[in-house]
C-alpha positions, 0 to 999 in steps of 0.5 A: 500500500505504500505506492498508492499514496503517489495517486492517492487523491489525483486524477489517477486515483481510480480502481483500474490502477490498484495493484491486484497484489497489494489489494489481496495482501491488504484484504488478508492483513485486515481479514487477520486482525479481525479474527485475532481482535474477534479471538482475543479482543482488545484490553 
């Protein structure tokens, strides 16, 4: 995620220029941390 923010808010930022691989790896990260906050929850 860290190239989407040189078109972040540009002209350019539109779905056609996401990264396939980025967006996967970002779905799975946030997919990861719901489960483990759902697990174990937040203290």
């Amino acid at each position: 995620m860290a190239r989407y923010f040189d078109i972040h808010h540009t002209p350019n930022d539109v779905f056609e220029n996401v990264n396939k691989r980025e967006l996967d790896l970002g779905a799975l990260n946030m997919a990861i941390l719901i489960y483990l906050v759902d697990k174990y929850g937040i203290e």
